[in-house]
N, C-alpha and C positions, 0 to 999 in steps of 0.2 A: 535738431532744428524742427518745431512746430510752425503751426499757421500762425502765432501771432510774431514768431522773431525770424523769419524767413530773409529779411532783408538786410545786407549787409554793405550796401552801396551807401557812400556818402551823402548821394543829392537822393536819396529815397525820396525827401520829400518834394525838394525840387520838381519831378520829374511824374509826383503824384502815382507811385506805384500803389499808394493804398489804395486807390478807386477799383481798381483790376486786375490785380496779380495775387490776390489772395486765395486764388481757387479754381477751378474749373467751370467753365460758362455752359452749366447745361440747365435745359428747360426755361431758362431767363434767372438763375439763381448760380450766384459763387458760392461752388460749394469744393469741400477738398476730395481729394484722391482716396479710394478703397481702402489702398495699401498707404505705407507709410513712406514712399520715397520721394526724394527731392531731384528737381533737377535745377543744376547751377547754370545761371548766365555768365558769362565770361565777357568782358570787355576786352576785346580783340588788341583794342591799342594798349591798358595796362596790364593784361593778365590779370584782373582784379576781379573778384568775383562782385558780380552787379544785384545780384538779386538770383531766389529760387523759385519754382515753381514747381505745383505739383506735378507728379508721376501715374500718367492714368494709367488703368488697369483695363483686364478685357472686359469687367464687369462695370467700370463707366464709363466702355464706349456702348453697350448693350446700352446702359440708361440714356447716353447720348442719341441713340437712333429710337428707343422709346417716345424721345422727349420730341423729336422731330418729327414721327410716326402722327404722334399727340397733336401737333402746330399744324397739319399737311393739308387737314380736310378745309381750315378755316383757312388759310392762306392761300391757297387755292380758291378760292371762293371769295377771297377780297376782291373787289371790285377793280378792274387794272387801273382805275385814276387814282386812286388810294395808293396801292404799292407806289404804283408811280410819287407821287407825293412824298411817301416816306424815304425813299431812293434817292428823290432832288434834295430832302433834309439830310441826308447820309452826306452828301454832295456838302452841301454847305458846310455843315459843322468840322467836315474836313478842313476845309479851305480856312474856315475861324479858328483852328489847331495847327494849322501848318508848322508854326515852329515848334513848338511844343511834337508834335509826332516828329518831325525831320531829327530835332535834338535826338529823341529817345531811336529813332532808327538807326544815327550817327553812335552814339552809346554800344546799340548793343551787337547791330553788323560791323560797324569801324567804317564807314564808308564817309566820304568827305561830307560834310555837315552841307556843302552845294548839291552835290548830288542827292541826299538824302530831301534836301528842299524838292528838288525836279524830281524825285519819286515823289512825293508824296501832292505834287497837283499834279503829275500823270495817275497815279492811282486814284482822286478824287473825278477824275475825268471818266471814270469807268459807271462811276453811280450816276453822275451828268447826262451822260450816251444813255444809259440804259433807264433812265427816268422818262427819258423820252422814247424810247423803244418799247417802254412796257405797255400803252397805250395803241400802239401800232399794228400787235398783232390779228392777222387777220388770215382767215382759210380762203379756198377755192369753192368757185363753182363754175359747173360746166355741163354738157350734155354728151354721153360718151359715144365716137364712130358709130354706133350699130342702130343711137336714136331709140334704143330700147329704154334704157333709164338714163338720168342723173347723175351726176359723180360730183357728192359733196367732199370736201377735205376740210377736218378740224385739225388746230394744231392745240395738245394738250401739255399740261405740265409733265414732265418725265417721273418725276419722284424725284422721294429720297436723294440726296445727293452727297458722299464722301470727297471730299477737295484735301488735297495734300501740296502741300506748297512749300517752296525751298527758301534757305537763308538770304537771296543774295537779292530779293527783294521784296522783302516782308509786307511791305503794304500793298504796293500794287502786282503783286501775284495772288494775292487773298480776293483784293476786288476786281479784280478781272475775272475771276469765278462766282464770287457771290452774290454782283451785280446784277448777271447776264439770269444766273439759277433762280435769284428772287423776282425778276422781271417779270422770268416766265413760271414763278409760281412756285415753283420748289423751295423746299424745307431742304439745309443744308447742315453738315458737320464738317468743321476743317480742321486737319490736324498739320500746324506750320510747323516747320521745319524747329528741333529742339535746341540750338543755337538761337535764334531768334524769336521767340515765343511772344517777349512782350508788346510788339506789336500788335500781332494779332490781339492780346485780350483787349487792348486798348482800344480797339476799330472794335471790340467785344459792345464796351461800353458805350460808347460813340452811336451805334447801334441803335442799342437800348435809349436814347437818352433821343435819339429819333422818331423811336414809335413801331419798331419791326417786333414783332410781338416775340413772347418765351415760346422757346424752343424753336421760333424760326431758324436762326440761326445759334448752333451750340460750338464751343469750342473749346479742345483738351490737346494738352501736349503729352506726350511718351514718350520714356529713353526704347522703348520696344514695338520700335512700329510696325512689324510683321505680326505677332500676334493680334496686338490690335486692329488694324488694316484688315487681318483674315476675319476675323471676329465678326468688324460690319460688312464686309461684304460678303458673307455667311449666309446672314438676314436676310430673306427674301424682300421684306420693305425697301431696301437699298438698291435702285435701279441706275445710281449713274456714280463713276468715277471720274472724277479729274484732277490730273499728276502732273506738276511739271518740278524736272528732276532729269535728272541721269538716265542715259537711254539703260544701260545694265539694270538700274531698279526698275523703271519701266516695264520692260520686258517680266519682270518678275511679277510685278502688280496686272501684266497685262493675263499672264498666267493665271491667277489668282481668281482673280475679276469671270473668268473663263470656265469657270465652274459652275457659276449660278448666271449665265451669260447678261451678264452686265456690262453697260453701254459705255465706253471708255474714250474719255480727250487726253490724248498724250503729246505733251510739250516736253520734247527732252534735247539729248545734247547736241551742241552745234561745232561749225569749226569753220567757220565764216574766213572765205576769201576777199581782198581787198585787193581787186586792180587796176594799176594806172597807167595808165597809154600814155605813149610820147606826145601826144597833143592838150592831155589835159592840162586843166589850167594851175600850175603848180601850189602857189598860196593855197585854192580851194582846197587842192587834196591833202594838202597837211592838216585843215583846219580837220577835212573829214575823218583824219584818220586818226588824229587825239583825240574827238568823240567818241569814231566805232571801236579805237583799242581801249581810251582809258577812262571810258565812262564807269564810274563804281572800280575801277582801279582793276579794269579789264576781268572781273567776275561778274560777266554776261554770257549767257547764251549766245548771246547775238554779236559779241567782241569779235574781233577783226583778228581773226588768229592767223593768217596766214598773209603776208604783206609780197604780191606780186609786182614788179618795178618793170616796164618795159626797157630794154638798155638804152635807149637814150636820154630818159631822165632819169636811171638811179642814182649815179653820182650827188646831180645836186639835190634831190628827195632825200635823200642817207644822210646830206649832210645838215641842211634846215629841220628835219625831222628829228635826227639825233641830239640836233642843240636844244630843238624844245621839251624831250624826252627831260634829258639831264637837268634842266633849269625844272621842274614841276617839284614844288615842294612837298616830300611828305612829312607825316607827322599824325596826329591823333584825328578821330573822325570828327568830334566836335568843336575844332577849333578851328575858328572861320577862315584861318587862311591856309588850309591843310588844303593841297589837290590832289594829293595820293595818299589815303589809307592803310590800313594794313588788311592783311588778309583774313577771313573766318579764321581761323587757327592755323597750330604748327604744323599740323598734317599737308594740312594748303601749301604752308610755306615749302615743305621738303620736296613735295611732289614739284613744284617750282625747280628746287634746286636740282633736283633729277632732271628734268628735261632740260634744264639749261648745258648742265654738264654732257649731256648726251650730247646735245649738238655741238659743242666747243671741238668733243672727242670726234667728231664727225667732219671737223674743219672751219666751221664757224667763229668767226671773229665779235667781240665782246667792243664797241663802240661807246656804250655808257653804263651803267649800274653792272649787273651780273654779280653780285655777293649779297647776303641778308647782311643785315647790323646786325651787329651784339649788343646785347641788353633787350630789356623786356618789351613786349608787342611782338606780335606777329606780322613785322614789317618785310618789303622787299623794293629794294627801289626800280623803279622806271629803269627799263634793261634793252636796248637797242641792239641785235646778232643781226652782221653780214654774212653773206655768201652763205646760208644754211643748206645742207643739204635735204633734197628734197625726201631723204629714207632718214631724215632725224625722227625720231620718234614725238617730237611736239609737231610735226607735220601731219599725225595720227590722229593728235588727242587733243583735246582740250584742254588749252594752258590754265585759264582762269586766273591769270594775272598779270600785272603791267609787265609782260615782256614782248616784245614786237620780233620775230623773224622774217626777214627779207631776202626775198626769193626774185633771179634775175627772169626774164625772160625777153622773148624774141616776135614772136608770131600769135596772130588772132586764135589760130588754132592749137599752139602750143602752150596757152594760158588758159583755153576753154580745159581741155583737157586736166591738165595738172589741178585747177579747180573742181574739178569732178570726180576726181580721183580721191574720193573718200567716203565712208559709209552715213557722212551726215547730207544734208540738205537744210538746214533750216534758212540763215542770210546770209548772201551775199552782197559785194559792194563796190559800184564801177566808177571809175572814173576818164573821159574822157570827152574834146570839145567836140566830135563830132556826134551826135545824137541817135545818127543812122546808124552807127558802129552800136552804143550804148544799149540800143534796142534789139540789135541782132546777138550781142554778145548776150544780152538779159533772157534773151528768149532760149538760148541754149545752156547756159548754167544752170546746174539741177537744183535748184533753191525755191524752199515755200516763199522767202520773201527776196527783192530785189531794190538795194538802194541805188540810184545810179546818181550823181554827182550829189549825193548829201550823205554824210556819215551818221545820221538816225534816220531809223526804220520804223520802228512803231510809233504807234496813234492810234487811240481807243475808237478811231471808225474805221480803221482799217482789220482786214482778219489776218490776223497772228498765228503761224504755225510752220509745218517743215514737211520735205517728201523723207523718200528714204528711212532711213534712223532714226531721223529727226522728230517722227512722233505721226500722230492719226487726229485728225480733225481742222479746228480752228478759233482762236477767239478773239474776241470785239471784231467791226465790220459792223455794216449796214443792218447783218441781219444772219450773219455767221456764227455770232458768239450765242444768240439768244438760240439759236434752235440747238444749240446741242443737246441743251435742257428742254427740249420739246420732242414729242412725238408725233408724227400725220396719222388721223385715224381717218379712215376712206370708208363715208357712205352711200349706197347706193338706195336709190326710191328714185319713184315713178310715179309721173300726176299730169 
């Protein structure tokens, strides 16, 4: 397989992969890989191999952080209504692509062809926020207790910036980093997650066709992201990471990173409680809870993995809930009336199949789905378990798929708990009609974020992140996401 016969998908053209999958996006040039290796895209729903792309090496992420080293001093130096400008054209051209990127997201994550739509103007929303942020920024002044001097505060570009970004939502986990980093000046590299690559090149070109200059923004995919990852942040030019991913890979990137002390946003894994009081208002909390569990066919961070029932409305939530479970058709990601997808891969699926099994063996009652299909795709249907026990091991971890376990409880105190009882923090998700209750339960559940009677939580002005496990920092907000990629330099003078 060379660069010119790389593509083995049917709608190659359809779907315009020559514009951008011919190469590696560094310096503002598609160029190919060191070495000679390919990496396959796989479509999730046929097992069909979609398209390759190259295999970088340590030696073109070296040229990648060259090439952004190269872009840093004039990018920095553009004037903020400019970036600005090029950021709200980012914004646009998204919007005038929507289906065109939804398809090609639907394609090559398998996510239902709706949800890939509602990714792709929540990700367009992040160049929006941040066209208007770039413009904004502004330092301190003051006069310090002692009246001896001034205390000026500049806020500057951080640098360099390495983004690594996971499969499960290709587009707006790209610009929710590259948004925030170009606003405020920084030259970035992102290396997206090797399942879903063509995304990214395609926001590559998008880009480019906007007016963000070569080497602002470079981008390479590799089946070997430890090397490469050590490689740039090796490089002393390279002053900021941002990873969302897996708290285990985390932690290893956070190691890494920690050598040349370099500045780190970590979004990693969640294990998001859902609970509903005897007073909430029933219809609501179903609508909310086939959002928070099966938004992207429940591969979210943010999915609803833990389903808490107070015992006076489990009965009828188990049983309204479980009927709209079983009724959601899956099927392939691009086909318009698919609601449930299949998974990234078989890996996905088994992992799946383990935690189901555990909790069966644990006592757990199977209500609707609970088996994969035979035949090809990496499918699993919408899976409803009663009575789970609270030591199943999906009470641990994070499912990452349409399976919902429901857990009974009793007391305000005995659901705070039980929800806390775990190494994550990132969302949480309350339901109930008294509001007093909602804010006192909100204020003690250990969650960076808190939905209370709506089952979506993010919003490119609100800051996104987690305590605990869950990760270090924040993005998008008022003014959360842009400083991560900023530093305060504090000057003092007297006059």
């Amino acid at each position: 397989m060379n660069g010119n016969q790389h593509s083995l998908h049917p709608d190659h053209d359809r779907f315009g992969f020559r514009s951008f999958s011919h190469g590696l996006y560094i310096g503002g040039v598609w160029r190919p890989a060191a070495g000679e290796g390919w990496i396959q895209v796989i479509d999730p729903s046929t097992e069909a191999v979609v398209v390759a792309v190259p295999d970088a090496t340590v030696s073109d992420a070296a040229a990648a952080v060259e090439a952004a080293a190269s872009a840093a001093k004039g990018w920095r130096e553009t004037p903020p209504r400019k970036r600005s400008e090029i950021l709200r054209r980012c914004f646009e051209l998204m919007v005038e692509r929507a289906e065109t990127l939804a398809t090609l997201i639907s394609l090559e994550n398998g996510k239902a062809l709706r949800d890939a739509q509602g990714e792709v103007a929540y990700a367009a929303e992040f160049f929006r926020w941040n066209a208007e942020e770039a413009v904004r920024i502004s330092g301190e002044f003051g006069i310090a207790p002692s009246g001896a001097n001034r205390i000026i505060v500049d806020y500057q570009p951080i640098g360099i910036c390495v983004l690594i970004t996971p499969w499960n939502f290709p587009a707006a986990m790209a610009t929710r980093k590259i948004a925030p980093a170009l606003a405020a000046g920084c030259t970035v590299i992102l290396k997206p997650a090797s399942e879903t690559p063509l995304t990214a090149y395609a926001l590559a070109a998008l880009y480019e066709e906007a007016g963000v200059p070569p080497g602002v923004v470079n981008v390479l995919t590799t089946s070997t992201p430890g090397p490469v990852t050590a490689a740039m942040l090796a490089d002393p030019r390279v002053r900021k990471l941002s990873f969302t991913g897996s708290t285990g890979i985390g932690r290893t990137l956070l190691a890494e990173a920690a050598k040349n002390v370099i500045s780190c946003s970590m979004e990693l894994g969640g294990n998001a409680p859902f609970i509903v009081f005897d007073d909430a208002d029933l219809d609501a909390a179903i609508e909310g809870v086939m959002v928070a569990k099966m938004r992207n066919a429940g591969e979210a961070c943010t999915a609803a993995n833990r389903i808490y029932l107070q015992s006076g409305i489990y009965d009828a939530f188990t049983e309204k809930f479980t009927q709209r479970m079983a009724a959601l058709r899956v099927g392939p990601g691009v086909d318009s009336d698919t609601e449930c997808g299949p998974m990234i891969t078989r890996k996905a699926v088994e992992k799946i199949e383990r935690l189901v099994a555990d909790a069966i063996s644990r006592g757990a009652r199977v209500l609707c789905g609970g088996r994969a299909p035979a035949g090809r795709g990496f499918f699993y249907p919408p899976t409803v378990l009663a009575d789970v026990s609270p030591t199943s091991d999906m009470g641990r971890e994070e499912i990452f798929g349409p399976v919902a376990p429901l857990y009974r409880f009793e007391s305000e105190a005995e659901v705070v708990a039980a929800a806390n009882d775990t190494e994550y923090g990132l969302a949480a998700y309350i339901y109930t009609g008294d509001i007093g209750r909602g804010m006192r339960i909100a204020s003690k559940v250990e969650a960076g974020m808190i939905a209370l009677n709506r089952g979506l939580v993010s919003d490119p002005a609100a800051p996104f992140g987690g305590v605990k496990q869950s990760g270090l920092g924040r993005e998008g907000g008022q003014h959360h996401g842009i400083a991560e990629f900023m530093e305060a330099k504090y000057i003092a003078t007297g006059f």
